[in-house]
Rosetta silent file (secondary structure, phi, psi, omega in degrees, C-alpha in Angstrom):
SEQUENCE: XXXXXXXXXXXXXXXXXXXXXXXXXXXXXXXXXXXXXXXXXXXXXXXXXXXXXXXXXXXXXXXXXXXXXXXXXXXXXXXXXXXXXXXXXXXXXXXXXXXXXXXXXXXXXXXXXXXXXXXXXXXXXXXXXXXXXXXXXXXXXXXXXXXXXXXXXXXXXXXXXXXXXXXXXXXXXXXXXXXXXXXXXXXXXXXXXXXXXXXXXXXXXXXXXXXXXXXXXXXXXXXXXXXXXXXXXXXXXXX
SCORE:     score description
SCORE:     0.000 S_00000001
   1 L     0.000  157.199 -176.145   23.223   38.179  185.842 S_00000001
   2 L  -113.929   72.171  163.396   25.515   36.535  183.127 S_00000001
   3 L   174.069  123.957  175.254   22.710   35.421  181.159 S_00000001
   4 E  -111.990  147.664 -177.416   20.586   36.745  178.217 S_00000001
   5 E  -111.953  111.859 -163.984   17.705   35.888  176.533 S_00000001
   6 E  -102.723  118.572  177.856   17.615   37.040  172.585 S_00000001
   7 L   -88.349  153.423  174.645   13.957   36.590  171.620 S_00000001
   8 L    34.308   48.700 -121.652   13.471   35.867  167.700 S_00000001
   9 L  -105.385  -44.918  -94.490   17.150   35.612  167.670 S_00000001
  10 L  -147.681   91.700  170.360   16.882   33.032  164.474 S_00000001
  11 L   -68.175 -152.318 -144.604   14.755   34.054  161.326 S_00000001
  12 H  -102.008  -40.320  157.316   12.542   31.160  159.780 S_00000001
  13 H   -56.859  -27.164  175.082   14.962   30.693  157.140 S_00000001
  14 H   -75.347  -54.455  160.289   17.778   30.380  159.486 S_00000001
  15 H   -62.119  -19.457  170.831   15.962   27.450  161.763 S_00000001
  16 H   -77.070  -53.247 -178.153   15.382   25.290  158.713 S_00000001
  17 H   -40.147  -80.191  177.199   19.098   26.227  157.798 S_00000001
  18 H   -34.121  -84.419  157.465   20.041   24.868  161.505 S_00000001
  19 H   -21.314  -49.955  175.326   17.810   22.226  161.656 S_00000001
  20 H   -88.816    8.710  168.306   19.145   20.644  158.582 S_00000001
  21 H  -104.712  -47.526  160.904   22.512   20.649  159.576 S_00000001
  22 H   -24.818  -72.324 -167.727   21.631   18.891  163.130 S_00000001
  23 L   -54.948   -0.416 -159.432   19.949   16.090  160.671 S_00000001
  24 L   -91.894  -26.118 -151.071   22.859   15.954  158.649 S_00000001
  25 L  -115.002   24.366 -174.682   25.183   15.126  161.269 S_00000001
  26 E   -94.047  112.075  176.591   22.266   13.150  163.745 S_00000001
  27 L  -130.750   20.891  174.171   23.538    9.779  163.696 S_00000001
  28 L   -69.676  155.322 -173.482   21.422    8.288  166.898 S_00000001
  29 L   -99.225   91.101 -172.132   19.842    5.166  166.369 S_00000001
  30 H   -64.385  -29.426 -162.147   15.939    5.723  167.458 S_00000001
  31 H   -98.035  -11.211  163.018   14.309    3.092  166.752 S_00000001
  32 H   -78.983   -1.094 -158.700   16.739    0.880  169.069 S_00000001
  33 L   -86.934 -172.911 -168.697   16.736    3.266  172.175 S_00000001
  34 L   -80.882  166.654 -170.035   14.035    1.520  174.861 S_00000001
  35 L  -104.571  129.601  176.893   10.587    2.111  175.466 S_00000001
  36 L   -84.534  157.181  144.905   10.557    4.095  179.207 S_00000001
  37 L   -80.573  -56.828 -171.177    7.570    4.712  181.634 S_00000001
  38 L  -124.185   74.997 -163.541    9.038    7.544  182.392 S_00000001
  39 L   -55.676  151.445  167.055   11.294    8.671  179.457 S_00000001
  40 L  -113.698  141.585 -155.532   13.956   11.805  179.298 S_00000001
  41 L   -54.151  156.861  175.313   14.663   13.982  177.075 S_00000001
  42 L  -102.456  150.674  160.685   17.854   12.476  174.449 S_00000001
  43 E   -96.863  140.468 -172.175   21.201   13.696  173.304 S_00000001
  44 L   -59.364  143.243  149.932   21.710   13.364  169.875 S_00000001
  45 L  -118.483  123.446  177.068   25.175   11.198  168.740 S_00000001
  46 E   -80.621  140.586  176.245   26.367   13.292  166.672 S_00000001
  47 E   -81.771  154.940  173.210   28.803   11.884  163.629 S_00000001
  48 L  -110.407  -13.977  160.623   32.417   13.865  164.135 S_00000001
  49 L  -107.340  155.849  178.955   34.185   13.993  161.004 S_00000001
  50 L   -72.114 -169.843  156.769   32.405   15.158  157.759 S_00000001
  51 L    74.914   15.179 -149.782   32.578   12.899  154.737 S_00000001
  52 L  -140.299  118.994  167.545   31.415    9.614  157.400 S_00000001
  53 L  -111.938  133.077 -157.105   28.244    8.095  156.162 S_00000001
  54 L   -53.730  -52.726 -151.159   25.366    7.077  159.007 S_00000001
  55 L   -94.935    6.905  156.737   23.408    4.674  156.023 S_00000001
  56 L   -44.882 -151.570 -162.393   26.715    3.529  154.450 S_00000001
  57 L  -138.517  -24.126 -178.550   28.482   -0.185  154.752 S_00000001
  58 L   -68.500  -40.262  174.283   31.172    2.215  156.337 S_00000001
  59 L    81.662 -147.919  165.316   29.944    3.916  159.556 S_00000001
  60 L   169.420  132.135  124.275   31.431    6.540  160.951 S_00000001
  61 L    13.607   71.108 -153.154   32.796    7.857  164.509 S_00000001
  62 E  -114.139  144.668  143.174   29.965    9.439  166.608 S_00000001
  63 E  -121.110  179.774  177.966   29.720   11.633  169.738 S_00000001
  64 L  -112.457    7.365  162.462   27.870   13.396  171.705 S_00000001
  65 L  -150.266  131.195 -173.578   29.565   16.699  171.468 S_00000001
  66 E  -137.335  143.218  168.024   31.451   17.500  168.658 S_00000001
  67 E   -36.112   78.922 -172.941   34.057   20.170  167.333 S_00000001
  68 L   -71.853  132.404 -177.517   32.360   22.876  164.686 S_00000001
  69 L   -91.531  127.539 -164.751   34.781   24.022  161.833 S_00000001
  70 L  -121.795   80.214  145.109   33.327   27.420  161.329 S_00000001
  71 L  -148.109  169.936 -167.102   36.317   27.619  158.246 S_00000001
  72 L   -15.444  160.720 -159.086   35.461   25.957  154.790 S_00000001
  73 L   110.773  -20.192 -176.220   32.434   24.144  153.575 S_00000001
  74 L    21.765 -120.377 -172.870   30.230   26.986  154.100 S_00000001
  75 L   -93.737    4.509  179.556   26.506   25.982  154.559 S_00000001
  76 L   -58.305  163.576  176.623   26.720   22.368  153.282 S_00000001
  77 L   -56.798   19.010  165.950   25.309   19.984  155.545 S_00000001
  78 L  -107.294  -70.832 -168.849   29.003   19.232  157.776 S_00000001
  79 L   -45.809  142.297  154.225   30.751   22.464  157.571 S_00000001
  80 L   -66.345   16.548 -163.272   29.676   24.923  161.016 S_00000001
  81 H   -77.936  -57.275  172.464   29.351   27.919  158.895 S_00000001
  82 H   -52.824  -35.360  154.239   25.788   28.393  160.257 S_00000001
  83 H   -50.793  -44.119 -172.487   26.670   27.647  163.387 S_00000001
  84 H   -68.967  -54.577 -155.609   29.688   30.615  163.634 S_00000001
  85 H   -39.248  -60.730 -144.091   27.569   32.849  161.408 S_00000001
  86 H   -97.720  -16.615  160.059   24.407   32.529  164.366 S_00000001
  87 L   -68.045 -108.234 -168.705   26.854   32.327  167.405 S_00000001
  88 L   -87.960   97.594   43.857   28.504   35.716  166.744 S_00000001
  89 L   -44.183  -19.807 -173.272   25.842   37.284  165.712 S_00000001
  90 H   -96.353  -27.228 -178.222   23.725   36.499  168.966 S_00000001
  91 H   -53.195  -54.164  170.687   27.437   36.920  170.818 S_00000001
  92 H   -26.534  -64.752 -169.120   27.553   40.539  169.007 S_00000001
  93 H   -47.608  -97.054 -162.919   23.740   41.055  170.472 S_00000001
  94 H   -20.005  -40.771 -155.000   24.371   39.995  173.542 S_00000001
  95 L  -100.595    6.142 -175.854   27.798   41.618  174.695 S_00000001
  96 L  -108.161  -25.729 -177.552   26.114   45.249  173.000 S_00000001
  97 L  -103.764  -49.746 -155.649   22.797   44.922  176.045 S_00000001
  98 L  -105.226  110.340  174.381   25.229   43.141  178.731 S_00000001
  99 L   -73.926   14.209  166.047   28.479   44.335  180.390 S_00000001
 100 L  -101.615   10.355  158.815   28.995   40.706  181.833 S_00000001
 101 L  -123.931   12.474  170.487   29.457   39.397  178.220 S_00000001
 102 L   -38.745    7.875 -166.910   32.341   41.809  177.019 S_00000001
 103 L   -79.371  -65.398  160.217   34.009   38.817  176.693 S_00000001
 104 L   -13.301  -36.539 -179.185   32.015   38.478  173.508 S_00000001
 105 L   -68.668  -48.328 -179.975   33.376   40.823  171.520 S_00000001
 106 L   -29.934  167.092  152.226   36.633   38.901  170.982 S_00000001
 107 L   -65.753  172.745 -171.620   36.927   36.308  168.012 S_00000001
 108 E   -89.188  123.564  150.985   35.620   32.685  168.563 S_00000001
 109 L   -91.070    2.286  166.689   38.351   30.732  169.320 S_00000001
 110 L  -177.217  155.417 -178.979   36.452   27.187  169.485 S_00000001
 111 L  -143.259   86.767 -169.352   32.784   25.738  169.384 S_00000001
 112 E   -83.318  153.175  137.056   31.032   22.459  170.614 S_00000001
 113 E  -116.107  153.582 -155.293   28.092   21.633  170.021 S_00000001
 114 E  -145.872  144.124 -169.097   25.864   18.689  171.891 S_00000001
 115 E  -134.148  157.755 -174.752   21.765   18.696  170.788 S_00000001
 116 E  -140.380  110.673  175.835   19.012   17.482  173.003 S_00000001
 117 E   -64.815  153.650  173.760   15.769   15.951  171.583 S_00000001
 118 E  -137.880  145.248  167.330   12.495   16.720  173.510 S_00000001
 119 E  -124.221  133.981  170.278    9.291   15.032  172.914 S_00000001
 120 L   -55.719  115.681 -176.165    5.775   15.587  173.426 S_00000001
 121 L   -22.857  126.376  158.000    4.233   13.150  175.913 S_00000001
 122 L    94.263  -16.394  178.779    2.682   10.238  173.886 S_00000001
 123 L  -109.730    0.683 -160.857    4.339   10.836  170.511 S_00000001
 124 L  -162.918  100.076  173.256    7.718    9.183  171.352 S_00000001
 125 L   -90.247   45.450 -170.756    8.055    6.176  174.283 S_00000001
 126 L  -133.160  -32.987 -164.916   11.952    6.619  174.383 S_00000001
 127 L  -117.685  102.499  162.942   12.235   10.591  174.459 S_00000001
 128 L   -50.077 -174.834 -173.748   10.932   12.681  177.304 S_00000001
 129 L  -129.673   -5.163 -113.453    9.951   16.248  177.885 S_00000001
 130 L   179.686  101.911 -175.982   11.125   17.535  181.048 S_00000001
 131 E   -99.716  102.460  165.244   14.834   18.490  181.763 S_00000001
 132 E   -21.012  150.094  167.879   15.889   18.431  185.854 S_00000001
 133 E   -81.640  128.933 -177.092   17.154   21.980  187.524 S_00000001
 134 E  -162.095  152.992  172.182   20.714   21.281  187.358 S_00000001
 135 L  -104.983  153.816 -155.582   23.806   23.704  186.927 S_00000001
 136 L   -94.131 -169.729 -173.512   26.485   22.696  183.806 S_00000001
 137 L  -173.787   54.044 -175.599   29.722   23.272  186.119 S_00000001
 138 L   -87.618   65.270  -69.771   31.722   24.080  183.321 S_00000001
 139 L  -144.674   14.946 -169.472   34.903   25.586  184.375 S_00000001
 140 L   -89.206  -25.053 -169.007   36.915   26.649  181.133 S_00000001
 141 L   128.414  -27.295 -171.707   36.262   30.157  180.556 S_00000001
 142 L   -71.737  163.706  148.941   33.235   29.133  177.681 S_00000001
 143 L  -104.831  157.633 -171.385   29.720   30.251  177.132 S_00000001
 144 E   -98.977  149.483  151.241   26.965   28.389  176.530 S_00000001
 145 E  -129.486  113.281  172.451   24.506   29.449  173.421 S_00000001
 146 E   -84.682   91.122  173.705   21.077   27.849  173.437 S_00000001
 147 E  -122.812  146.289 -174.771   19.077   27.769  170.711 S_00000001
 148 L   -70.632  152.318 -172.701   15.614   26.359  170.576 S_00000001
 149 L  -144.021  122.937  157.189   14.032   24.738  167.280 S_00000001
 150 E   108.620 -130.719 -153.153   10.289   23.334  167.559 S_00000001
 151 L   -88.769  127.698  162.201    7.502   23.150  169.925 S_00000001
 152 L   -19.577  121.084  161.516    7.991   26.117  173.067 S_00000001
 153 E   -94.483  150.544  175.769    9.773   24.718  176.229 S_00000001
 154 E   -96.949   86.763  171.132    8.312   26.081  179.545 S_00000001
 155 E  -136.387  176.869 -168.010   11.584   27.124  181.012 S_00000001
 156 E  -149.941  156.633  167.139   13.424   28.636  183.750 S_00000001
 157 E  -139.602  131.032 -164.975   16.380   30.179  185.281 S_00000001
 158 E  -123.879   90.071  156.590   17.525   30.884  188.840 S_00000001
 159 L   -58.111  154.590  139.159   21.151   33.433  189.205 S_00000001
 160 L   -24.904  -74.899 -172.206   22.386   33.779  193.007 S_00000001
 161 L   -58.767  -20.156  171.220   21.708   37.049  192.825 S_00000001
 162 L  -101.554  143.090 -177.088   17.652   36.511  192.258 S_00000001
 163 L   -74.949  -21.158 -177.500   15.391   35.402  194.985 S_00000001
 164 L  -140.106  140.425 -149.359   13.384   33.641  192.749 S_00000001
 165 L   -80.428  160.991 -177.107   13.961   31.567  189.268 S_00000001
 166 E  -125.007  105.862  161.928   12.641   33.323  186.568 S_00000001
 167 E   -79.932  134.057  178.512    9.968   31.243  184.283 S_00000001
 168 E  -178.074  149.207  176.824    9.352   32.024  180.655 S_00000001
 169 E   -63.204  118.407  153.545    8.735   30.479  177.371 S_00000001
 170 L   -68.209   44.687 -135.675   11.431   29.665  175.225 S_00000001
 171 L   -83.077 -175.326  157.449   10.403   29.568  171.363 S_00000001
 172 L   -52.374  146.078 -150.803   11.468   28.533  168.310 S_00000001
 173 L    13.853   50.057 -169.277   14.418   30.604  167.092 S_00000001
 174 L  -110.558  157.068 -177.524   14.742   32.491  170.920 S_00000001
 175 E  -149.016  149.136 -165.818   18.264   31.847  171.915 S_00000001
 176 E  -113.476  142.564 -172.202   19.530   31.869  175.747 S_00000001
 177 E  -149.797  117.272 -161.940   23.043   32.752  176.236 S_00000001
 178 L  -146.857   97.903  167.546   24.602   31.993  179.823 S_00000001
 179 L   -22.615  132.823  176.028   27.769   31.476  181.819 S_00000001
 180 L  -119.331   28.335  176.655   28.108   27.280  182.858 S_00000001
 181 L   -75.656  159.683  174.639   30.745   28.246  185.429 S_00000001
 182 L   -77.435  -13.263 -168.078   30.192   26.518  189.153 S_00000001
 183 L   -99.852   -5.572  176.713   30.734   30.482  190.325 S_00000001
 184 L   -96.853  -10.376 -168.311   28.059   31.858  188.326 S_00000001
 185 L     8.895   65.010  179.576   26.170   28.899  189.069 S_00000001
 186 L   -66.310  141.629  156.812   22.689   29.583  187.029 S_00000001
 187 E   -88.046  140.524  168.268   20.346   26.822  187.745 S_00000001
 188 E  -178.406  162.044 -161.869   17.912   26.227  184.718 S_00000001
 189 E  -165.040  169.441  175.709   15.773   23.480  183.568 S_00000001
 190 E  -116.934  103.233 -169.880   12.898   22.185  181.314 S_00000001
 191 E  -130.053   62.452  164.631    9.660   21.570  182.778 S_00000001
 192 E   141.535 -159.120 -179.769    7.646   20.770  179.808 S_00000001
 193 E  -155.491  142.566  -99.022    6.928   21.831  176.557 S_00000001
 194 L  -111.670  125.901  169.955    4.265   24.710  175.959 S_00000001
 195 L    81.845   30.818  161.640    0.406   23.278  173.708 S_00000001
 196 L   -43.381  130.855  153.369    1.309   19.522  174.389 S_00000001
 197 L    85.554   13.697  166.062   -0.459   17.681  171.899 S_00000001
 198 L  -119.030  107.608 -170.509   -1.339   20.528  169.674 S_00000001
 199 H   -37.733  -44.137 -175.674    0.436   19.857  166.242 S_00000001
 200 H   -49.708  -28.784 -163.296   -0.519   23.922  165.363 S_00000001
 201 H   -85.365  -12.736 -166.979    2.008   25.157  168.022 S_00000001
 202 L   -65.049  109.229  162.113    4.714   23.167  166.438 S_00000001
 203 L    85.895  -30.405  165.380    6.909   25.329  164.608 S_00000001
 204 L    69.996 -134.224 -158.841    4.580   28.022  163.262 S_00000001
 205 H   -79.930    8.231 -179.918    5.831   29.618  159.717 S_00000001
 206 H   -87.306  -19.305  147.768    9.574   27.276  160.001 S_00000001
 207 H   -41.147  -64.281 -177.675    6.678   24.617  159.131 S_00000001
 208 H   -66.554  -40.535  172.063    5.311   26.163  156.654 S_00000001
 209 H   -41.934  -50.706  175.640    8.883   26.902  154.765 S_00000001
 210 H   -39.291  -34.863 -153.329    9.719   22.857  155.309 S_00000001
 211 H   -93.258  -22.402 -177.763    6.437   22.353  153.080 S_00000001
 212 H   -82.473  -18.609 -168.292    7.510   25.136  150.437 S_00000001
 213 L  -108.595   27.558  164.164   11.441   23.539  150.497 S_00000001
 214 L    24.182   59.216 -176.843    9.519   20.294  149.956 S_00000001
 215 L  -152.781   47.312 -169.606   11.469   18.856  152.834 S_00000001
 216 L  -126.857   43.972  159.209    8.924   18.144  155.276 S_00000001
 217 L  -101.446  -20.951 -177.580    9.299   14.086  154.982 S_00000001
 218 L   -86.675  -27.344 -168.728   12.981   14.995  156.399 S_00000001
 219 L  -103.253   17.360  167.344   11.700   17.296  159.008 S_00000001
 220 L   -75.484    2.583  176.208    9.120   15.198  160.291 S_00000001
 221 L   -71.950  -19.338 -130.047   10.763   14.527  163.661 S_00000001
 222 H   -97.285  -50.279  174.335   10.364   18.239  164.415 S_00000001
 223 H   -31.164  -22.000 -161.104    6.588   18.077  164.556 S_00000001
 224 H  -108.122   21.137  172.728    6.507   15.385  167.349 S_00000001
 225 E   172.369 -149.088  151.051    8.853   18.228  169.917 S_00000001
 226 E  -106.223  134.483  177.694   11.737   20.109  170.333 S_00000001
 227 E  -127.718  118.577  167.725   15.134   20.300  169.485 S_00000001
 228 E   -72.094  158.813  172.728   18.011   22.533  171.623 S_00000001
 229 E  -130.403  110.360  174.273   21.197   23.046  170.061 S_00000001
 230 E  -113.044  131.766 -167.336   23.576   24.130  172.579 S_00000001
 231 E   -84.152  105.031  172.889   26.502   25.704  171.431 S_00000001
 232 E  -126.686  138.768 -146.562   29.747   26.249  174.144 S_00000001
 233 L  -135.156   90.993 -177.274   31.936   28.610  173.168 S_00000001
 234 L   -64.426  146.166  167.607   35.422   29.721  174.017 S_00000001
 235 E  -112.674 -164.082 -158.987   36.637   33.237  173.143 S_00000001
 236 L   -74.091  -27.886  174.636   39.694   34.145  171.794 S_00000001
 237 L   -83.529    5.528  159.042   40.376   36.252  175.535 S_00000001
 238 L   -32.816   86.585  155.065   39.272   33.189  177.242 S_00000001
 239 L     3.550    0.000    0.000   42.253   31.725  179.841 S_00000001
């Protein structure tokens, strides 16, 4: 199948790293979206140029998938350098276990990324938990890179080629790597998220780092879910 799963892809330092670049460039308004019965998980709007400030008199230009400059800027809070850096490296992994990602080897020639909040039932009446089986029908030539930040999702994926979807836990810094073509057509979905309602499963030791990097009044959304980051990613031998 043209899709891998890199367990512990992401050290602890690297998901804070990640995580704080999401928040830098998280410019959704939360406390305006609506209160649901039956709420879904949210995509972030993301701001799209650096330098454009959310709490400013100025504002800034938001989407919900935006362009990473994996060139200058390094690890500040704009720049993509953590993004290319953790994309090929898991691209490396990946295309070294799988002949269906030789593609991989090439350089990156471009990288969106689009982030999807999850919440634990009861801690959030705007943000759900629970993602639909649905295939991306993405037709360019890209790959998708998933990687997970926060509380386990209970997830799954169904190839053609398998008679039956394949269920499995998703953790913090596990990263899924998958074809979004309609001909590979993978099915996959979110159908919860893994110790609802127990604050301990959240995050493990990338908690305890937030509390040593005295940054865990900035990180306190992470505690109440999950956050994917999905990364799609043309390569340079890409059509």
């Amino acid at each position: 199948p043209r899709c891998t799963l890199l367990e512990n892809a992401l050290t602890t330092s690297e998901q804070l790293d990640l995580f704080c670049f999401v928040l830098g460039r998280d410019a959704t308004e939360w406390n305006a979206l609506p209160r649901c019965m039956d709420p879904t998980p949210k995509t972030l709007d993301l701001l799209v140029h650096p330098g454009n400030d959310r709490d400013g008199d100025g504002g800034g230009a938001t989407a919900r998938t935006v362009s990473i400059e994996p060139l200058g800027g390094g690890e500040d809070a704009w720049h993509g350098g953590i993004v290319t850096r953790l994309v090929e490296r898991a691209a490396a992994r990946c295309s070294s276990r799988n002949n269906n990602h030789m593609a991989m080897r090439a350089p990156i020639r471009s990288t969106k990324l689009a982030v999807i909040r999850y919440c634990v039932p009861g801690t959030n009446p705007s943000v759900g938990h629970v993602l639909p089986p649905h295939v991306d029908h993405c037709n360019d030539g890209s790959w998708v890179f998933l990687f997970s930040l926060g509380f386990t999702a209970s997830f799954f994926v169904h190839c053609p080629s398998q008679q039956e979807r394949r269920d499995f836990e998703l953790k913090s810094g596990d990263v899924l790597a998958f074809d979004p073509s309609s001909e590979a057509g993978i099915l996959h979905g979110v159908t919860g998220i893994v110790g609802q309602g127990n604050g301990g499963n959240c995050v493990g030791t990338i908690w305890e780092a937030v509390a040593k990097d005295d940054k865990r009044l900035l990180l306190g959304t992470l505690r109440e879910g999950r956050y994917g980051v999905q990364c799609r990613v043309l390569f340079e031998s890409a059509a």
